[in-house]
LUMVEXFI-354339 format. One record per residue (C-alpha): residue in three letters; x, y, z. Coordinates in steps of 0.1 Angstrom, whole numbers, plus 5000, padded with zeros to 4 digits. Layout:
BEGIN
ALAXYZ...
! end
This chain:
BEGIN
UNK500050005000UNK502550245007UNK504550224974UNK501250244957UNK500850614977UNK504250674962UNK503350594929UNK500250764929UNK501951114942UNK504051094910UNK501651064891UNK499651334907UNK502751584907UNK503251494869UNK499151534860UNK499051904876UNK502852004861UNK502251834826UNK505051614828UNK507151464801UNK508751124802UNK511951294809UNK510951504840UNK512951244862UNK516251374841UNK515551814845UNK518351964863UNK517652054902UNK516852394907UNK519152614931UNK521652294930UNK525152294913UNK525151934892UNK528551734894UNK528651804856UNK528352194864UNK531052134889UNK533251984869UNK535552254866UNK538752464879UNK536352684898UNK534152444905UNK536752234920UNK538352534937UNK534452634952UNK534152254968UNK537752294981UNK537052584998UNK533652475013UNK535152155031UNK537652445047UNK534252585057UNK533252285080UNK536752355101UNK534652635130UNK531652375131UNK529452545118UNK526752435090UNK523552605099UNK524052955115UNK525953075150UNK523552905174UNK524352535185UNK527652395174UNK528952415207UNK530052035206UNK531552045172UNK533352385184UNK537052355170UNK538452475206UNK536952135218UNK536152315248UNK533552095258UNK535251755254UNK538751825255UNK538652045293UNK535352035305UNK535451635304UNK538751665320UNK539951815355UNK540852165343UNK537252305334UNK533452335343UNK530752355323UNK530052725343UNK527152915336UNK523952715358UNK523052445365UNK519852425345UNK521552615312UNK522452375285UNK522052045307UNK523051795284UNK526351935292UNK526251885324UNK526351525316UNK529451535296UNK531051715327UNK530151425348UNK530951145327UNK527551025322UNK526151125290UNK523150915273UNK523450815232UNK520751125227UNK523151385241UNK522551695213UNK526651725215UNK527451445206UNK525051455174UNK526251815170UNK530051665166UNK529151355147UNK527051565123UNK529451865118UNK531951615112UNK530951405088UNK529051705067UNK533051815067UNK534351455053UNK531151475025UNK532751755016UNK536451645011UNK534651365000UNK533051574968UNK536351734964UNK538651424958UNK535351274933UNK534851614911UNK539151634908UNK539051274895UNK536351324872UNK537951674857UNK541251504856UNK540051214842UNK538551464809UNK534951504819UNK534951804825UNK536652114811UNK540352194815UNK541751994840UNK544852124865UNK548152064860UNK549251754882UNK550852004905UNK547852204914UNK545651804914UNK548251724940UNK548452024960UNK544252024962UNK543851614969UNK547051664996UNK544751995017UNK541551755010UNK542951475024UNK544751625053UNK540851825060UNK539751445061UNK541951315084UNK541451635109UNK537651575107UNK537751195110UNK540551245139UNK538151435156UNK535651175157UNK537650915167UNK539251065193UNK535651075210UNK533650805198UNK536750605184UNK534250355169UNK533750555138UNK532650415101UNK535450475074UNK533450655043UNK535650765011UNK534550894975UNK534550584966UNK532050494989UNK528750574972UNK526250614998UNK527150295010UNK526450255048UNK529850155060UNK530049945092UNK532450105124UNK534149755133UNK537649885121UNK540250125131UNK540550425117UNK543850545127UNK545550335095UNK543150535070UNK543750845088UNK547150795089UNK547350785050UNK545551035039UNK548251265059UNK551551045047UNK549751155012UNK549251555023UNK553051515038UNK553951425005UNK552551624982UNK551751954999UNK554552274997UNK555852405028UNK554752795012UNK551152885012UNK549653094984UNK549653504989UNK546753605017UNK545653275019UNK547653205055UNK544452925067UNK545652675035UNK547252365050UNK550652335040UNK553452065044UNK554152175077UNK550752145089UNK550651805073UNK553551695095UNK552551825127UNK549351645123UNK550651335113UNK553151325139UNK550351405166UNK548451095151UNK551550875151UNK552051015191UNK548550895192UNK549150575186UNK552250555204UNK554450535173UNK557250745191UNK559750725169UNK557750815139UNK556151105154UNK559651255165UNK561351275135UNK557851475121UNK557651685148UNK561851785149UNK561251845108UNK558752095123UNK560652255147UNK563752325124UNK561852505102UNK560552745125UNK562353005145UNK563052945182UNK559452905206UNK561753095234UNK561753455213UNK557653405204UNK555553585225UNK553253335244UNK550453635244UNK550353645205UNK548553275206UNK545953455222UNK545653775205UNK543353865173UNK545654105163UNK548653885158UNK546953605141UNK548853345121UNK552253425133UNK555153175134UNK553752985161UNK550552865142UNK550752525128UNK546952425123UNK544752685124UNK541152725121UNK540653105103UNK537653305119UNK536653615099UNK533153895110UNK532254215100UNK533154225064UNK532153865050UNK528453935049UNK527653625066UNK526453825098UNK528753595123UNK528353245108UNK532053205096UNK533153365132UNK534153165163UNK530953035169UNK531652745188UNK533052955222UNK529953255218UNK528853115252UNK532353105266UNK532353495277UNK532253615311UNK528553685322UNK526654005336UNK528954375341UNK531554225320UNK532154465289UNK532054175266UNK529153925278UNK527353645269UNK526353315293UNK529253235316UNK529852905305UNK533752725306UNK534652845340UNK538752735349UNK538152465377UNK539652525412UNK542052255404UNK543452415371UNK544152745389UNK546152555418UNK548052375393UNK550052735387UNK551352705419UNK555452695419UNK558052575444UNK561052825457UNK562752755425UNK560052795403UNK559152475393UNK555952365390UNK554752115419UNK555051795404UNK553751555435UNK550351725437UNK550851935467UNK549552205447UNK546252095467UNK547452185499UNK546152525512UNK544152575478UNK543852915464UNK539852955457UNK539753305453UNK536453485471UNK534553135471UNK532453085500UNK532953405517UNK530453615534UNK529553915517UNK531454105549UNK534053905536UNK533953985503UNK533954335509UNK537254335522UNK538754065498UNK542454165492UNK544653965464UNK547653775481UNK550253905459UNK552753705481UNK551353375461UNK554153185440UNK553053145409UNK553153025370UNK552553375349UNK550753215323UNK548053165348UNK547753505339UNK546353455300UNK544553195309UNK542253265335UNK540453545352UNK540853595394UNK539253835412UNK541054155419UNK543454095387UNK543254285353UNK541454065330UNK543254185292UNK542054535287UNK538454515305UNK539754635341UNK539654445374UNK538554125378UNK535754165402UNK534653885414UNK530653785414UNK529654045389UNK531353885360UNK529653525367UNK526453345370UNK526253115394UNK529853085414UNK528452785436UNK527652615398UNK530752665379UNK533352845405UNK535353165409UNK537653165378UNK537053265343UNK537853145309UNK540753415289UNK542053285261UNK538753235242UNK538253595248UNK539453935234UNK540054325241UNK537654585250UNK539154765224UNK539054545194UNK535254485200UNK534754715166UNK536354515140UNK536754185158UNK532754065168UNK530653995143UNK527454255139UNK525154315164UNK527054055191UNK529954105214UNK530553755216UNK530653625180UNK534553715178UNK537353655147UNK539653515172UNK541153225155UNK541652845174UNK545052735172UNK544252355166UNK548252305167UNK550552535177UNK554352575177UNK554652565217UNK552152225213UNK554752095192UNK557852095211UNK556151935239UNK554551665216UNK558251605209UNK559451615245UNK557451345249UNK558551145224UNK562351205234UNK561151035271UNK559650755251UNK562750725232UNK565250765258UNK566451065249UNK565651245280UNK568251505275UNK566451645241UNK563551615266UNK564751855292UNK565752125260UNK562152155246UNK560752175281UNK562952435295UNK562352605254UNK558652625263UNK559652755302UNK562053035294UNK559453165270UNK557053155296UNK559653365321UNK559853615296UNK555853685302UNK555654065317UNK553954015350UNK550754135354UNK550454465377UNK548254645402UNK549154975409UNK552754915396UNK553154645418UNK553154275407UNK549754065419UNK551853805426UNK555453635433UNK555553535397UNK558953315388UNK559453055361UNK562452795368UNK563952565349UNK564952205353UNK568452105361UNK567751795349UNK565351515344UNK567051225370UNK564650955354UNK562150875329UNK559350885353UNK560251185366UNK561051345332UNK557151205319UNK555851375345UNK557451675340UNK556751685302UNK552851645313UNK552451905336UNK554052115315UNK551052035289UNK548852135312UNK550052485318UNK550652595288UNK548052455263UNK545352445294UNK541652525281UNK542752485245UNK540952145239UNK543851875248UNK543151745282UNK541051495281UNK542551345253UNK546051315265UNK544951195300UNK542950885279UNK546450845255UNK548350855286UNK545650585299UNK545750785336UNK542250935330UNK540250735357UNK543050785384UNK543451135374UNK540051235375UNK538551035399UNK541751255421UNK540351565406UNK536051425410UNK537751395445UNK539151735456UNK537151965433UNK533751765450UNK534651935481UNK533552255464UNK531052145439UNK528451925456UNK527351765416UNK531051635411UNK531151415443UNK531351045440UNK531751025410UNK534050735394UNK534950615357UNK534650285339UNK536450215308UNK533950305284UNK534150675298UNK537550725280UNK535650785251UNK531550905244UNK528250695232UNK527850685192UNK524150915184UNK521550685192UNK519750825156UNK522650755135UNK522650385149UNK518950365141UNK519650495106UNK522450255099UNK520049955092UNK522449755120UNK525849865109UNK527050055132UNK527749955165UNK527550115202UNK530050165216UNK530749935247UNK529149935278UNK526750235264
! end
């Protein structure tokens, strides 16, 4: 009965249209063909779009918080160094991802899944139209250069997007150009495919970028990401020799000013590796190719720049800055002891009279990354406390930086008619990332004194920071050592992680290396431990296995027809 409805609708459309035989073969309207595509331009235009998919966004600002490029959501808030912020009842399906227990019909994880693979469909398109022009279906075809060049930056787009995925779900299907619609089963790994599709953009891309085109991938891009793959998958070895290639190309981390990262006006400077461009303002597209993915990450209420107060630095995080007499960090976790929690849990008498302890030892680059009461936050004046955030008892005293930008570039850097849909690109790898991907690697290797040179690199950099100031005096006993040595391996792996943590905190890596490094559970059951002393909702709480990754959609499982798989123990 129903294919009769089917057939009678057709036959209904055709009676009141005045079909001929060969309606079923009349172009689409408002839809390029493949034939139409088939082209330079057209080749060019698809390239270009499945750049598009890199800020996760595919149907306006609102909502592509989980496919956000920062990975803010599971790359710190599932770890121990943020919280979700804002309250309790705002966006509560996060709230689940913050606690480890999220359900297959979480809307973030759909959001990431979806975003994801509408990026690979698009390199996807790419690589099929380049075959067919290049194959003489089309008009003139590209010199085998330029066809090189375009399948290397489609390829490498893939890999990102499907690295992405399987660093979440890491039961992912494996779909190509050649695939055809096919629905592809997620019983294999990945990492092989991913793996050579960026051995193919090593190998074909240049190490220049065309004129005022800075977001192209280039060769070097290619290598960093295929040694972070290979580091991944604990190819140490491999991923070494990429990441040194990288390194020697650029100019020293140790004269690069760790602020720049961080800073909209010094965009795509020596440091960036893998970037994901942001543009407002002058694209026409009224925010949609901006940094949509943090809009709720801004500070909430007074603050001159507002939006939700979500992604609020957990008490744990801001510890962590803590140093030792020489100015080391405090590698045996006694950062703990006597924790700094800024004006938490004191009386409003209390409050009044709140005074910052500039006598506390402490890592500068706590500094850029997050907001304390009573300290300049960039160019947006003191810190104060309460009236920059929703619900301290929900999310916590501190406040998210990097994400954020200056009072003074609110003109040209938010999109049009919103103070928090910026142009602030995401750094998805950047130089200072790379020489601690390839400290680690030298410990893996046994080459712990390489190790000890790219840490203390990425520390003397971080000395040269200018202390942060209140009435010209410094808001705290700021000091940056460097290590003597590294006595052991342990003691050098250690090392190399903490330093992770201080300098790329709240840039998207935490979970993941905490699950790579296979200490999530102990780490974060620690963390559910001591941060549950403040936060009521993170007590108790422990991990199973399955929590080092997230559940598959539950709608893309019932699409598959039985193909895909949940993940176990969802």
């Amino acid at each position: 009965m129903k294919h009769l409805k089917y057939i009678f609708l057709s036959f209904l459309i055709c009676s009141i249209l005045s079909c001929k035989k060969e309606f079923l073969t009349v172009q689409p309207q408002g839809e390029l063909t493949d034939k139409q595509l088939t082209t330079q331009d057209g080749v060019e235009g698809l390239l270009v779009g499945a750049y598009g998919l890199l800020n996760g966004n595919v149907n306006g600002t609102w909502g592509n918080y989980g496919a956000a490029p920062s990975q803010w959501l599971f790359g710190e808030v599932a770890s121990d160094n943020a919280h979700k912020g804002s309250s309790n009842g705002d966006q509560p399906n996060m709230n689940a991802i913050e606690r480890h227990a999220p359900t297959s019909t979480n809307d973030n994880l759909s959001n990431l899944w979806d975003r994801c693979f509408e990026g690979i469909q698009r390199c996807n398109n790419t690589l099929k139209i380049l075959t067919a022009l290049q194959a003489g279906q089309g008009t003139a075809k590209f010199d085998d250069a330029r066809a090189k060049e375009i399948q290397g930056e489609a390829r490498l787009l893939r890999a990102h997007y499907y690295f992405f995925l399987v660093r979440v779900f890491k039961a992912v299907p494996y779909v190509t150009e050649a695939t055809n619609g096919a629905i592809v089963p997620n019983d294999k790994d990945i990492y092989p495919n991913i793996v050579d599709d960026l051995q193919f953009a090593v190998a074909n891309l240049s190490t220049t970028k065309p004129k005022g085109q800075k977001g192209r991938m280039d060769k070097y891009a290619a290598q960093a990401y295929l040694g972070k793959v290979f580091l991944y998958q604990k190819k140490y070895p491999e991923a070494y020799a990429l990441l040194n290639a990288v390194i020697a190309a650029k100019p020293s981390l140790i004269n690069l000013p760790y602020s720049d990262n961080f800073d909209i006006t010094k965009e795509d400077g020596p440091e960036s590796i893998v970037t994901v461009e942001h543009s407002v303002g002058t694209d026409g597209t009224g925010g949609d190719n901006g940094n949509v993915g943090d809009m709720l990450n801004f500070p909430y209420g007074s603050a001159p720049i507002n939006c939700c107060g979500f992604f609020q630095p957990t008490i744990d995080l801001a510890n962590s800055f803590k140093v030792d007499a020489s100015g080391l960090p405090l590698l045996d976790g006694s950062y703990r002891t006597n924790p700094y929690t800024s004006d938490l849990g004191l009386t409003a008498d209390q409050k009044k009279t709140y005074a910052v302890d500039k006598t506390l030892a402490l890592d500068p680059r706590i500094e850029s990354t997050l907001g304390r009461r009573g300290i300049p936050f960039r160019d947006w004046g003191l810190m104060p406390g309460d009236d920059w955030i929703r619900d301290a008892s929900n999310g916590g005293p501190f406040l998210a930086v990097k994400n954020t930008i200056e009072v003074a570039q609110m003109s040209s850097g938010t999109a049009p008619g919103s103070t928090n849909v910026t142009g602030l690109n995401v750094n998805l790898i950047r130089l200072g990332d790379i020489y601690l991907m390839a400290a680690e690697c030298a410990v893996e290797t046994g080459d712990l004194g390489t190790a000890l040179t790219l840490v203390n690199a990425v520390r003397q950099r971080a000395a040269k920071i200018t202390p942060q100031t209140i009435n010209g005096a410094a808001a705290a006993a700021y000091k940056v050592g460097l290590y003597t040595s590294f006595p052991s391996a342990d003691y050098a792996r250690n090392a190399v992680r903490f330093e992770r943590r201080l300098e790329l905190a709240l840039e998207g890596h935490r979970f993941f290396d905490l699950v790579r490094w296979g200490i999530a559970k102990t780490t974060l059951e620690s963390y559910f431990k001591f941060e549950g002393g403040y936060f009521d909702y993170l007590k108790n709480i422990t991990l199973k296995p399955r929590d080092e990754y997230f559940p598959l959609p539950q709608d893309q499982i019932d699409r598959s027809q039985g193909k895909l798989v949940q993940s176990p123990g969802y």
